[in-house]
VOVEXGU-496159 format. One record per residue (C-alpha): residue in three letters; chain; y, x, z. Coordinates in Angstrom, 3 decimals. Layout:
  nufi  koltor        py        px        pz
   ALA       A         Y         X         Z
...
***
This chain:
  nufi  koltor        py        px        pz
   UNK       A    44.174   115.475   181.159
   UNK       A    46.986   117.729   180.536
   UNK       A    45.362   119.029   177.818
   UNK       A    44.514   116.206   176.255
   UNK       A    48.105   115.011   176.704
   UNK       A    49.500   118.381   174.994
   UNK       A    47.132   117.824   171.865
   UNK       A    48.402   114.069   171.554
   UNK       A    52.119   115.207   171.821
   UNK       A    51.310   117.538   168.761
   UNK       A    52.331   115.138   165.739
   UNK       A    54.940   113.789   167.636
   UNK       A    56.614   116.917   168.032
   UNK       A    55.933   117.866   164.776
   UNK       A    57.889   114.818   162.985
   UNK       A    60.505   115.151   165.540
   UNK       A    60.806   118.938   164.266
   UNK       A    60.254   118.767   160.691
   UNK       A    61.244   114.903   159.989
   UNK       A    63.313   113.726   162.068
   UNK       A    66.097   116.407   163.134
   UNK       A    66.399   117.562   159.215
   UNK       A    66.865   113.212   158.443
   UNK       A    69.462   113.273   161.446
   UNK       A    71.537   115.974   160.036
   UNK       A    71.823   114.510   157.048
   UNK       A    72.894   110.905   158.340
   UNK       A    75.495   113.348   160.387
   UNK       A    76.642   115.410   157.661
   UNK       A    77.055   111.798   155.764
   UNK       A    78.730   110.024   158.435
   UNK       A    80.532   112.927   160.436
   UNK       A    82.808   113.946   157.277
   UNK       A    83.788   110.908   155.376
   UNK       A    84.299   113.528   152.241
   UNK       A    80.930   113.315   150.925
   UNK       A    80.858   108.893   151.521
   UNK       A    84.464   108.976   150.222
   UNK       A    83.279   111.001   147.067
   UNK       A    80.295   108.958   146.464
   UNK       A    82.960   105.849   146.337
   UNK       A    85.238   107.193   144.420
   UNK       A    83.936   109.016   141.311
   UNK       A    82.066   106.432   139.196
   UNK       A    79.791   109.234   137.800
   UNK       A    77.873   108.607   141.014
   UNK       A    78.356   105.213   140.579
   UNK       A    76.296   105.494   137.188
   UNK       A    74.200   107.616   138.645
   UNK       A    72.330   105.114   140.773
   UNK       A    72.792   102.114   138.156
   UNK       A    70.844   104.414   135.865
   UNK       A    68.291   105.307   138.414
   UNK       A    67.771   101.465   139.045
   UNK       A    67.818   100.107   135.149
   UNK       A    65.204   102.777   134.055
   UNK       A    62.763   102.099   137.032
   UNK       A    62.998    98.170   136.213
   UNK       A    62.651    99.102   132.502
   UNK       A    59.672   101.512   133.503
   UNK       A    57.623    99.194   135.860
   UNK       A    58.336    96.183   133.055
   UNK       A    56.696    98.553   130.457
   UNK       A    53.720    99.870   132.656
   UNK       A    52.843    95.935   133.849
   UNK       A    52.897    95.147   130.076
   UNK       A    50.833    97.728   129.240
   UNK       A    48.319    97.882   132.000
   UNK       A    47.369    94.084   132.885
   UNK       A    45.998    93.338   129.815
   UNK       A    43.343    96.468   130.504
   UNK       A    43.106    95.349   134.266
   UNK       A    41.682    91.870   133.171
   UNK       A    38.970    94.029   131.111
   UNK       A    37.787    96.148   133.471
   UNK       A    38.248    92.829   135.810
   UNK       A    36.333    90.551   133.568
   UNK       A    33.941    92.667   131.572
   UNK       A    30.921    95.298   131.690
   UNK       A    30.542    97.716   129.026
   UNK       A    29.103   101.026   128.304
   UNK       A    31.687   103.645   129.372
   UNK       A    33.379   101.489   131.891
   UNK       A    33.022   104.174   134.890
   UNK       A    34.245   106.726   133.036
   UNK       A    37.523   105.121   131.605
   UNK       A    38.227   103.579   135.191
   UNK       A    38.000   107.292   135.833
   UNK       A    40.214   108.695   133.588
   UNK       A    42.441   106.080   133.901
   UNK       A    43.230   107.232   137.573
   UNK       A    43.329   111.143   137.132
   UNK       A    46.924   110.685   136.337
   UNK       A    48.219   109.443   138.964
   UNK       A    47.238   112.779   141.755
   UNK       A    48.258   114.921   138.977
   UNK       A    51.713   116.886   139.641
   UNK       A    54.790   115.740   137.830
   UNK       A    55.185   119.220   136.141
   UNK       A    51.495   118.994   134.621
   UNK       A    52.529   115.182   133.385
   UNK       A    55.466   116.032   132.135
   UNK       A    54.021   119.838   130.168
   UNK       A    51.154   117.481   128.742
   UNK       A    53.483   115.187   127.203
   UNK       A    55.653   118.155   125.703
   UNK       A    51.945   119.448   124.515
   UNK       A    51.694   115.933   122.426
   UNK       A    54.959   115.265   121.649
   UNK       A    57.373   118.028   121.661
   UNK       A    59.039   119.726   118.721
   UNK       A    56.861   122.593   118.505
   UNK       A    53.341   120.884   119.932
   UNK       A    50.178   119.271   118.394
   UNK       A    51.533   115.971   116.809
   UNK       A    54.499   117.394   115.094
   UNK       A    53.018   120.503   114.090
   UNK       A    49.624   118.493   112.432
   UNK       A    52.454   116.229   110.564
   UNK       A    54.327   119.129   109.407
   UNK       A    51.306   120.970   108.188
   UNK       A    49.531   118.086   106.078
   UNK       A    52.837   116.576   104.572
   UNK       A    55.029   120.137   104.450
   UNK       A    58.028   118.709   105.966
   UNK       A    60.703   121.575   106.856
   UNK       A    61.322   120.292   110.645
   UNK       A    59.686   118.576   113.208
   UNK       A    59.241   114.210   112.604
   UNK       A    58.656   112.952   115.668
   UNK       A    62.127   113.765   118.012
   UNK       A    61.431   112.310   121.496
   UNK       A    62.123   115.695   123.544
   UNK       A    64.674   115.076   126.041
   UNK       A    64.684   111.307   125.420
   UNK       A    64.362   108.438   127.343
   UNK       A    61.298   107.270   125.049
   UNK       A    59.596   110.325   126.247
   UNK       A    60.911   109.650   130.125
   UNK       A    59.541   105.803   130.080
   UNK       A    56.173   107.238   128.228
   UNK       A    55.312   109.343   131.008
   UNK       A    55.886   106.991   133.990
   UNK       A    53.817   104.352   131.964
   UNK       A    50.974   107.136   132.112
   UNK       A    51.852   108.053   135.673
   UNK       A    51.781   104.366   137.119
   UNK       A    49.237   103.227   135.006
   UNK       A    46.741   103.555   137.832
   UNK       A    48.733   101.482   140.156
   UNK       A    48.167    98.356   138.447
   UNK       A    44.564    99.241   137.915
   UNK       A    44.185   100.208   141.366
   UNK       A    46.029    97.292   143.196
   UNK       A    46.099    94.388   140.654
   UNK       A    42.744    94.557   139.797
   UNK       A    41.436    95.870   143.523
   UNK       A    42.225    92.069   143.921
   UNK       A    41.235    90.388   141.220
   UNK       A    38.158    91.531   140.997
   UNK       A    36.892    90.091   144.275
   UNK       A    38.831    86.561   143.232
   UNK       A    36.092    83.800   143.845
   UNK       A    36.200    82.635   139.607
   UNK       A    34.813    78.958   141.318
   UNK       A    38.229    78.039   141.320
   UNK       A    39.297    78.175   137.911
   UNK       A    35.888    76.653   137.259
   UNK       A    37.073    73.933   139.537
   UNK       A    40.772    73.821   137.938
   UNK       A    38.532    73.771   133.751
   UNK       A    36.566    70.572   135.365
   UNK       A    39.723    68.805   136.013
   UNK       A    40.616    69.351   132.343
   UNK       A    42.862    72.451   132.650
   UNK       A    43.061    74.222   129.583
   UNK       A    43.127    78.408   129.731
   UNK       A    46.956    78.568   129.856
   UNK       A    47.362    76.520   132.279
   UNK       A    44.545    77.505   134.983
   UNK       A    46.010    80.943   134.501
   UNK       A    49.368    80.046   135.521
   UNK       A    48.792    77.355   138.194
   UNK       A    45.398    78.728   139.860
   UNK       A    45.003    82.808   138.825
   UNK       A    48.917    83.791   138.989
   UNK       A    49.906    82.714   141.961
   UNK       A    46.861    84.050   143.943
   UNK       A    47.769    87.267   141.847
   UNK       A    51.372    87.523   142.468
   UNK       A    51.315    89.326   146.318
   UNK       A    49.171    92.157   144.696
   UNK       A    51.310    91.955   141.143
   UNK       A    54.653    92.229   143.474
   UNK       A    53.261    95.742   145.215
   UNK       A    52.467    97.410   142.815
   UNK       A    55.784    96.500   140.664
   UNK       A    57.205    97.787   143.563
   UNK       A    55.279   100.512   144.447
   UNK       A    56.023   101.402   140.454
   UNK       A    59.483   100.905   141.007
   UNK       A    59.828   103.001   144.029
   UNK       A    57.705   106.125   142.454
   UNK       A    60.285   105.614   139.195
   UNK       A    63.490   105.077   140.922
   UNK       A    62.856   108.588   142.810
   UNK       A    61.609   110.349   139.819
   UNK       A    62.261   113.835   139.320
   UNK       A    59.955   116.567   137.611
   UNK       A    59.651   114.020   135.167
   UNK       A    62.790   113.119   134.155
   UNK       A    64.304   116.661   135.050
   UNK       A    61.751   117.884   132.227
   UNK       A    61.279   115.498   129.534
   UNK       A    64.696   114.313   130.474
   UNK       A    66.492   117.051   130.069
   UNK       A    70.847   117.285   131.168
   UNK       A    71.533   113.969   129.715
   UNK       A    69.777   112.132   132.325
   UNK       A    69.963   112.226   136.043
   UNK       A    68.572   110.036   138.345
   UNK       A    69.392   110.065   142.356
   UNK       A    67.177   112.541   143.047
   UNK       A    67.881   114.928   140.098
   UNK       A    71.534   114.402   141.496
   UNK       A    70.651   115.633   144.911
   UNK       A    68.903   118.760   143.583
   UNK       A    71.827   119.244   141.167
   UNK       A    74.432   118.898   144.198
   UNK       A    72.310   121.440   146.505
   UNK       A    71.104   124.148   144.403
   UNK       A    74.080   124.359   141.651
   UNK       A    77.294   123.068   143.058
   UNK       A    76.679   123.907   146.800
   UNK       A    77.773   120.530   147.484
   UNK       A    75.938   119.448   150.571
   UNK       A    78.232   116.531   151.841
   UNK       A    77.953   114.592   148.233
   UNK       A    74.129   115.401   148.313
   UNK       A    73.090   114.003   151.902
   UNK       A    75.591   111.217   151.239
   UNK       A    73.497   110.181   147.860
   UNK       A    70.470   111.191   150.151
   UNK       A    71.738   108.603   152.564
   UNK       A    71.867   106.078   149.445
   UNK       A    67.963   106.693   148.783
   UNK       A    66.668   106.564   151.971
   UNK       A    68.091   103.284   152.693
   UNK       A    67.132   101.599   149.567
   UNK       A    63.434   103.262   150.020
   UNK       A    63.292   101.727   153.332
   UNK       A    63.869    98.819   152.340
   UNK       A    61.300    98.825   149.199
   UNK       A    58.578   100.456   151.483
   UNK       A    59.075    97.343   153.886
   UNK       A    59.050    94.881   151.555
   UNK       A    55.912    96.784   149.820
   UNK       A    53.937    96.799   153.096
   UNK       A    54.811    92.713   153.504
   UNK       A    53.472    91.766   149.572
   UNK       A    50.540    94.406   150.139
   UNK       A    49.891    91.957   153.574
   UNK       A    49.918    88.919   151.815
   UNK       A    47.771    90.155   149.379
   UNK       A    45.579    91.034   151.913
   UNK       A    45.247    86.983   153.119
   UNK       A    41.599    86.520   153.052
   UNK       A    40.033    84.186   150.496
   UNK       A    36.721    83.550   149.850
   UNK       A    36.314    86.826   148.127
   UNK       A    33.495    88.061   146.135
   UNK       A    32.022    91.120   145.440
   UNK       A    33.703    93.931   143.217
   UNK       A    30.966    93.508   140.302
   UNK       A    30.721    89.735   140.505
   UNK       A    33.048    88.527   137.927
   UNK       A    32.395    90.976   135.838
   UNK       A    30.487    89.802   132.464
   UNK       A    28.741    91.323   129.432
   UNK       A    30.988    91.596   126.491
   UNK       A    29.349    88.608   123.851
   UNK       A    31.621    87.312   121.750
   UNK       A    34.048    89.127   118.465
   UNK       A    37.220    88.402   120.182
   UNK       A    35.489    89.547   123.625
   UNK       A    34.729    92.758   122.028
   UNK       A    38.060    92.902   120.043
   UNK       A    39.734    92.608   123.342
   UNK       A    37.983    95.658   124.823
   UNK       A    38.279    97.544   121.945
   UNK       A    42.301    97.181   122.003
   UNK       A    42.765    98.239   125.642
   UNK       A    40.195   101.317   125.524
   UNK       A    42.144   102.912   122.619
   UNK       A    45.122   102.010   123.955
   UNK       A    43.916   103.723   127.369
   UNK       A    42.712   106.897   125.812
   UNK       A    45.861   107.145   123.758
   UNK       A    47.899   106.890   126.482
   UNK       A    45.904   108.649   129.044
   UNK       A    43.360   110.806   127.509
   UNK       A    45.559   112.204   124.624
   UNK       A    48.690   114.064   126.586
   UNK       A    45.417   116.002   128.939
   UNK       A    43.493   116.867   125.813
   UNK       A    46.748   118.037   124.234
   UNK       A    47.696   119.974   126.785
   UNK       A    44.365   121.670   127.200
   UNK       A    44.372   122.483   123.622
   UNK       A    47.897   123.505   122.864
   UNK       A    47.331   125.960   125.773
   UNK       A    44.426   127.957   123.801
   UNK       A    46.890   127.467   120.586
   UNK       A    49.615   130.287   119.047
   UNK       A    51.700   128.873   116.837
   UNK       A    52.332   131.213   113.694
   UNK       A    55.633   132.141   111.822
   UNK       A    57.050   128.578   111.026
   UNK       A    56.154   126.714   113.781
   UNK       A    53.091   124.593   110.859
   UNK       A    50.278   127.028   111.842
   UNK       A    48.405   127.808   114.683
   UNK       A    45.616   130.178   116.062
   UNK       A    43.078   130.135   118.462
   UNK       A    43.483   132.592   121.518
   UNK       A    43.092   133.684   125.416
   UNK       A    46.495   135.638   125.450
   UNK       A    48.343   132.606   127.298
   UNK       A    45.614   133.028   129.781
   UNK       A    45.163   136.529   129.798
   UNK       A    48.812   137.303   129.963
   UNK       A    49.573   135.489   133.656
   UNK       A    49.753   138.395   135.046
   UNK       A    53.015   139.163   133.785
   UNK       A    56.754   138.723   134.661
   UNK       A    58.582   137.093   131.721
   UNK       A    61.833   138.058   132.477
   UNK       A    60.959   141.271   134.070
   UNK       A    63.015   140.823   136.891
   UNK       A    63.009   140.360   140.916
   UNK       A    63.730   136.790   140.853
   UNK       A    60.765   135.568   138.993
   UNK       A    57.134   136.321   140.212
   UNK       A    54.134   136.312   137.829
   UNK       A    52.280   133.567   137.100
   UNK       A    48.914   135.002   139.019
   UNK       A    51.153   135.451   141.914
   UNK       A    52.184   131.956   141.975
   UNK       A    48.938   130.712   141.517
   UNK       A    47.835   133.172   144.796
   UNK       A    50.723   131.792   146.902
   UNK       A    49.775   127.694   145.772
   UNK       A    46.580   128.513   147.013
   UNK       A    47.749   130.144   150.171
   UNK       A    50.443   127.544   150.914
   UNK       A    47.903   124.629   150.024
   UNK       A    45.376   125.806   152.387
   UNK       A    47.783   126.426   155.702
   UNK       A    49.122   123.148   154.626
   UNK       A    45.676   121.369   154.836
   UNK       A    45.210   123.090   157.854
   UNK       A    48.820   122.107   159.654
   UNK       A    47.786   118.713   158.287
   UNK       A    44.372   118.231   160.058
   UNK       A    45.449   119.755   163.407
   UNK       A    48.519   117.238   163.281
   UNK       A    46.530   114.418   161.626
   UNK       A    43.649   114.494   163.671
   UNK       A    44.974   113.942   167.453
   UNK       A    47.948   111.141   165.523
   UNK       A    44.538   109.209   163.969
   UNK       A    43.365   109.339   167.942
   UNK       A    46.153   107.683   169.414
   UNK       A    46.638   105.200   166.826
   UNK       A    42.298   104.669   166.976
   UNK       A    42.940   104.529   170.774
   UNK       A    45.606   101.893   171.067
   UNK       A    43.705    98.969   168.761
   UNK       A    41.188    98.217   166.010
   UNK       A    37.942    99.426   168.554
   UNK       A    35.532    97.198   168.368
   UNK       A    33.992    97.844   171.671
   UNK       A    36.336    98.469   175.067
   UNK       A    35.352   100.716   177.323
   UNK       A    33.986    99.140   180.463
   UNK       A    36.247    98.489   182.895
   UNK       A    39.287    97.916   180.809
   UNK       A    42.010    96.061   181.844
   UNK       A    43.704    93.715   179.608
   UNK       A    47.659    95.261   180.331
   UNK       A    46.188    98.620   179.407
   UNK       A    44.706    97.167   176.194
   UNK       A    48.028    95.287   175.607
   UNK       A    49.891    98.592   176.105
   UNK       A    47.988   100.335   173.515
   UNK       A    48.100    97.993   170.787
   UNK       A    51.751    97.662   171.496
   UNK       A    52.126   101.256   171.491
   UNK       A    49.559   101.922   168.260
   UNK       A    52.016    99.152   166.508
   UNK       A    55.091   101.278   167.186
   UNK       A    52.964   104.382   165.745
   UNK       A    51.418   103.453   162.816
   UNK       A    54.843   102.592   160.810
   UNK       A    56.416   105.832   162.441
   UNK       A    53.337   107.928   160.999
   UNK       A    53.676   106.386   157.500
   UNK       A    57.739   107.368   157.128
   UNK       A    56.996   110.443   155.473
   UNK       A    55.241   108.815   152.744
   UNK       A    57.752   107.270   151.568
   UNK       A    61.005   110.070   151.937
   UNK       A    61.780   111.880   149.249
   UNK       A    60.882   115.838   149.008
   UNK       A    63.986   116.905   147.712
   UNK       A    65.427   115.098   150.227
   UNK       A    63.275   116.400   152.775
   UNK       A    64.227   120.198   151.251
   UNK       A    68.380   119.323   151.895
   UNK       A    67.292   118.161   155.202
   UNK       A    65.700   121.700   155.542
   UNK       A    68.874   123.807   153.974
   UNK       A    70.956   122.210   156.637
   UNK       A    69.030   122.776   159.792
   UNK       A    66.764   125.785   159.385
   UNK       A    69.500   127.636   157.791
   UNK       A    71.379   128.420   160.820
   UNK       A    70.931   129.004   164.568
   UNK       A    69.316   128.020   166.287
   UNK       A    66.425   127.684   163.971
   UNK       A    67.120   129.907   161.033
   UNK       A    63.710   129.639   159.510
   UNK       A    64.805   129.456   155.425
   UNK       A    63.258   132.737   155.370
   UNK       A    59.882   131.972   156.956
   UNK       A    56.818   131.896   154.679
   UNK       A    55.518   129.045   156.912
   UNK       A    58.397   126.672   155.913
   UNK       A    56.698   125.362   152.708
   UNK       A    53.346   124.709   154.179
   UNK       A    55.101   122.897   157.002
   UNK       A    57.091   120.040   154.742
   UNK       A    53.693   120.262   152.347
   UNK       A    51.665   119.399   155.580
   UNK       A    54.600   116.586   156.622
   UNK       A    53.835   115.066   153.391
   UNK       A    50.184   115.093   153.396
   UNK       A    50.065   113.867   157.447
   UNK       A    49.878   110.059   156.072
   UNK       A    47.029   110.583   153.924
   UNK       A    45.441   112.814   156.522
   UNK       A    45.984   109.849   159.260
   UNK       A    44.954   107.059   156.449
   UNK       A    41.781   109.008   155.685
   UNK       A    40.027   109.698   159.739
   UNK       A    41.790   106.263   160.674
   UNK       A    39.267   103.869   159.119
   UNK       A    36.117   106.022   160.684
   UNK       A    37.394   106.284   163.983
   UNK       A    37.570   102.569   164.211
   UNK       A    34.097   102.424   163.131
   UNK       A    32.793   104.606   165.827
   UNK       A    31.156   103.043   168.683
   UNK       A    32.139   103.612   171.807
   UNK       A    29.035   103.330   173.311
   UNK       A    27.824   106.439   171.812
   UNK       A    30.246   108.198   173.622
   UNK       A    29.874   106.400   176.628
   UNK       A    25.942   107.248   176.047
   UNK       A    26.794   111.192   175.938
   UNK       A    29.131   111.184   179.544
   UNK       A    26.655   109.425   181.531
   UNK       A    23.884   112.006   179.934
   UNK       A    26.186   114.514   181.354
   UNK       A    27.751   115.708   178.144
   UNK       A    31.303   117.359   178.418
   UNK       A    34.479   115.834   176.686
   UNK       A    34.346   119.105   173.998
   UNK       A    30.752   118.368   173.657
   UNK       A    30.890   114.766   172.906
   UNK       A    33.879   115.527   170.304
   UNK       A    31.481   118.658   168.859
   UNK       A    28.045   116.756   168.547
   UNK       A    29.221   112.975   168.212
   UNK       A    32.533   112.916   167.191
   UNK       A    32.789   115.581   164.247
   UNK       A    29.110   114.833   162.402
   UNK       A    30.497   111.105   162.198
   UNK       A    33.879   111.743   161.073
   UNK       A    33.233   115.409   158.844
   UNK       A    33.418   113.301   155.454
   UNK       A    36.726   111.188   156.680
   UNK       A    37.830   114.748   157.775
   UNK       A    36.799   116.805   154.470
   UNK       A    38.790   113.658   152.833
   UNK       A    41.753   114.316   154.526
   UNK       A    41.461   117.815   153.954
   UNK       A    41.121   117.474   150.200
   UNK       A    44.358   114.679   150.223
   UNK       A    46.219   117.421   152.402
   UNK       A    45.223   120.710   149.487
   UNK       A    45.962   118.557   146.437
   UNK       A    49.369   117.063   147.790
   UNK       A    50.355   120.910   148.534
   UNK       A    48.972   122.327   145.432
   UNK       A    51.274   120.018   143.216
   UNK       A    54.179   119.148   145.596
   UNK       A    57.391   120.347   143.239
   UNK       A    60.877   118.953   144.293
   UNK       A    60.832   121.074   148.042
   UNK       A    59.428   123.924   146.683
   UNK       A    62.009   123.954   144.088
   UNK       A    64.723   123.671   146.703
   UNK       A    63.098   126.094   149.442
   UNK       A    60.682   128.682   147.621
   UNK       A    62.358   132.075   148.247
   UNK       A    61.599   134.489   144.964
   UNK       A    58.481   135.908   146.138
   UNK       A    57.271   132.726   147.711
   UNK       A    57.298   130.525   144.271
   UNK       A    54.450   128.301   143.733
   UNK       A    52.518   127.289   140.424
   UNK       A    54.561   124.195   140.222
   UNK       A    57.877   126.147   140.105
   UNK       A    56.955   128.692   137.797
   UNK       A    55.516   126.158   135.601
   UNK       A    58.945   124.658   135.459
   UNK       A    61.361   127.827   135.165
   UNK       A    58.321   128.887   132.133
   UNK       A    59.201   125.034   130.391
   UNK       A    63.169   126.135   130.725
   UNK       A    62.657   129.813   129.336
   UNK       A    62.672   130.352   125.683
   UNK       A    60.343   131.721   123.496
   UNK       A    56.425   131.080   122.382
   UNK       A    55.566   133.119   124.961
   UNK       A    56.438   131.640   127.687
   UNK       A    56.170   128.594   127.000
   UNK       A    52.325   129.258   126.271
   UNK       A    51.963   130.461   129.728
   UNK       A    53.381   127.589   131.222
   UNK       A    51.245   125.271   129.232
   UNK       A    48.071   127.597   130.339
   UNK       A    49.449   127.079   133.983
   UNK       A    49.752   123.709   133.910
   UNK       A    45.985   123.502   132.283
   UNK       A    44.810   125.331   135.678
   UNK       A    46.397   123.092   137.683
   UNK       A    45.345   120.149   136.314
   UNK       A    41.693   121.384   136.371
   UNK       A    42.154   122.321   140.056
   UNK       A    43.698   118.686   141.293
   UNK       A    41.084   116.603   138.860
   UNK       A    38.384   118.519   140.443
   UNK       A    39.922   118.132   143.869
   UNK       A    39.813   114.659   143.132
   UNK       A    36.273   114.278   141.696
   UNK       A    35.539   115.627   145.253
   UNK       A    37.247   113.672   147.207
   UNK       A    36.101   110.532   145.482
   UNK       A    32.495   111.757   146.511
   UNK       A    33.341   112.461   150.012
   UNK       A    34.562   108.989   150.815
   UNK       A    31.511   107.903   152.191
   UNK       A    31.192   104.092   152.610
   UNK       A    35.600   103.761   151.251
   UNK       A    36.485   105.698   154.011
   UNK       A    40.057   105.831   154.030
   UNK       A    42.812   103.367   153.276
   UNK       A    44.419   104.993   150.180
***
């Protein structure tokens, strides 16, 4: 029983450790001297700051609804050869890192990269035509392609399964197309269209490798603020207090998220997936199709093909010309700058790996008891004999308190989790800046929600009785867990796994903050590469960034064939 108790205590004590004490010491550094509160009042630069941060997310999530729910009512509405694969393709943006986002962008669109150089050649123009580096154009393009998948995901999640008898009903009563879509569809849509603007919102208003990349110094948003106040200035106080600012207004987003993702969740008489789906008949049917695919694999499909490709590319004298070749590949071995604060690409890629793996592992030994309790305290379909009522009471009561308490990390901030870090492990008593471990711990911290998401759906389906079945045969509690438990959970488990190794392997804005020179990670490299000049390096980081994306699509491909039966809630 003891145990038992010690292995349930293990998340808790983890979050208390890693999430909750660094969170604390930034609420004390914020509130305990007024400098950093009084600052953040004061100078108007701040101020702007956080206006900007908030006009460029609603600008962003206005852009990526426009663009995305006219190809959500395709894929909604219509079968056609391909679909499977563009739904596919579609989504691969989203678990890709910021840093591979924003280096495929820079692959199609910078001054030196496919587009302009194709332009340059054929019409012998002098300089590059298209000038969207370090522009907000090139900012709002990549959190279109980024969030795409959200409304894809979300929106049409729901609207597929809409029961279409009720605009039927509303075109009977003389309804014209217009009008059943605005008095019938929208507002059964609107709880699902409200989370993901939101959800859009929240993921833009926090950006950073994005807009710290394509962006360049002319744009900062909160969180590009806090890295700029920790890592340049040294100005803690100003940082946790703009920290403090975040938090708070992610809070409140993630809670009203979780509420519109509820009511979206209402039942109605729902159908299946593939019901209202029809074959594509008519010219404007077809049109319709036509529009949104090309519009998807512009978007989508054109930044990853140009990054694959400009990474095999060296351009010639002129920047007009290029030629095929392995040496971006072949020269990862190397240290650009030839000094002790930058590690070679191979060795970032060896400690990604490294890191990503104890992370999956810190993940599933934390995940796996915190998807027990919460399993254990409702959602079972069968009690255990014997049961009282109280007891069942206590647990739901107790799994209620849990389950929002597991999910904070989701929705905090790495670089805000990586000032949390600076402040307590950098000191006595728990000076662990210098440990190796320290990255795979806030990597596993940010993976525990997916890890808990993924087992907590198959636990719930487990019957009890099976267990129940094993005791009375004698079976020990180890035994039961090794020959009923684990065969019915391993795919839920390797699911969790795979969440927990692709969140590490592209995780950027702690690493940034907390990667010691010989501890960098593919991510960070990839970044310090994009900042470097010469063709040189900037080929490697492209090649880099080519890997990685290969490593998380197939990562997901995987995980998208482990999930057995939808197990998992993400």
């Amino acid at each position: 029983m003891k145990f038992r108790s010690a292995i349930y205590a293990l998340p808790l004590l983890f979050l208390a450790l890693f999430f909750f004490y660094p969170l604390a010491a930034i609420l004390r550094l914020s509130f305990g001297n007024n400098a950093g509160l009084a600052q953040l009042r004061a100078d108007t630069y701040y101020l702007e700051v956080i206006w900007f941060s908030t006009w460029q997310a609603l600008l962003s999530t206005v852009l990526t609804l426009a663009v995305a729910l006219p190809a959500t009512y395709v894929f909604t509405h219509y079968s056609f050869p391909g679909k499977s694969l563009l739904r596919a393709i579609a989504t691969v943006p989203f678990v890709l890192p910021t840093v591979v986002v924003a280096a495929a962008f820079k692959a199609l669109l910078g001054p030196r990269d496919l587009l302009n150089t194709a332009i340059q050649s054929w019409l012998g123009l002098a300089s590059p035509p298209i000038q969207l580096d370090q522009t907000l154009t090139l900012v709002l393009l990549a959190h279109v392609f980024y969030n795409y998948s959200v409304v894809l995901r979300i929106v049409g999640g729901f609207w597929a399964t809409l029961d279409t008898r009720i605009e039927q009903a509303a075109a009977v009563l003389g309804a014209n197309r217009l009008r059943t879509f605005r008095e019938v569809t929208l507002p059964l849509l609107l709880p699902a269209l409200g989370a993901a603007a939101l959800l859009i919102f929240i993921y833009t208003f926090s950006s950073f490798g994005v807009m710290r990349i394509l962006g360049g110094p002319r744009f900062a948003t909160v969180e590009v603020e806090i890295y700029r106040l920790t890592s340049d200035l040294l100005r803690l106080d100003i940082a946790a207090a703009l920290a403090l600012v975040q938090m708070a207004a992610t809070l409140v987003m993630t809670v009203v998220y979780t509420r519109l993702l509820a009511r979206a969740a209402v039942p109605l008489d729902m159908r299946a997936r593939t019901a209202n789906a029809r074959p594509v008949r008519s010219v404007r049917a077809w049109l319709l199709v036509a529009v949104n695919v090309a519009v998807l694999l512009v978007l989508i499909a054109a930044p990853l093909l140009a990054l694959v490709l400009r990474s095999f590319l060296s351009l010639g004298v002129g920047g007009t010309s290029s030629v095929f070749t392995l040496d971006n590949y072949v020269h990862l071995n190397q240290n650009p700058t030839r000094g002790s604060f930058f590690v070679p690409p191979l060795i970032a890629i060896a400690n990604s790996l490294r890191f990503a793996l104890a992370a999956a592992g810190v993940a599933l030994l934390i995940g796996v008891p915190g998807a027990y309790l919460l399993a254990n305290g409702s959602g079972q379909k069968y009690q255990p004999a014997g049961q009282s009522l109280l007891l069942r009471v206590r647990r739901f009561r107790f799994s209620a308190l849990l389950d929002p308490l597991f999910m904070l990390p989701l929705g905090t901030s790495a670089i805000t989790l990586g000032l949390g870090y600076i402040i307590v492990f950098g000191r006595p008593p728990l000076n662990l800046l210098a440990s190796p471990w320290l990255i795979p711990a806030v990597h596993a911290l940010l993976a525990f929600p997916f890890v808990v998401r993924s087992l907590l759906p198959a636990l719930r389906g487990l019957d009890p009785r099976l267990r129940e079945a094993a005791r009375a045969l004698g079976a020990s509690p180890v035994r039961v867990l090794r020959e009923i438990d684990l065969p019915l959970l391993f795919p839920a488990l390797l699911s969790g796994a795979v969440f927990a190794f692709t969140v590490s392997l592209g995780e950027f804005g702690a690493a940034l903050l907390l990667a010691r020179p010989e501890n960098q990670t593919v991510p960070v490299v990839i970044d310090r590469l994009l900042g470097l000049p010469g063709a040189s390096n900037y080929g490697r980081a492209l090649a880099l960034s080519a890997l990685l994306m290969l490593t998380t699509t197939v990562s997901f491909v995987l995980l998208d064939r482990v999930r057995v039966r939808d197990f998992g809630e993400f």
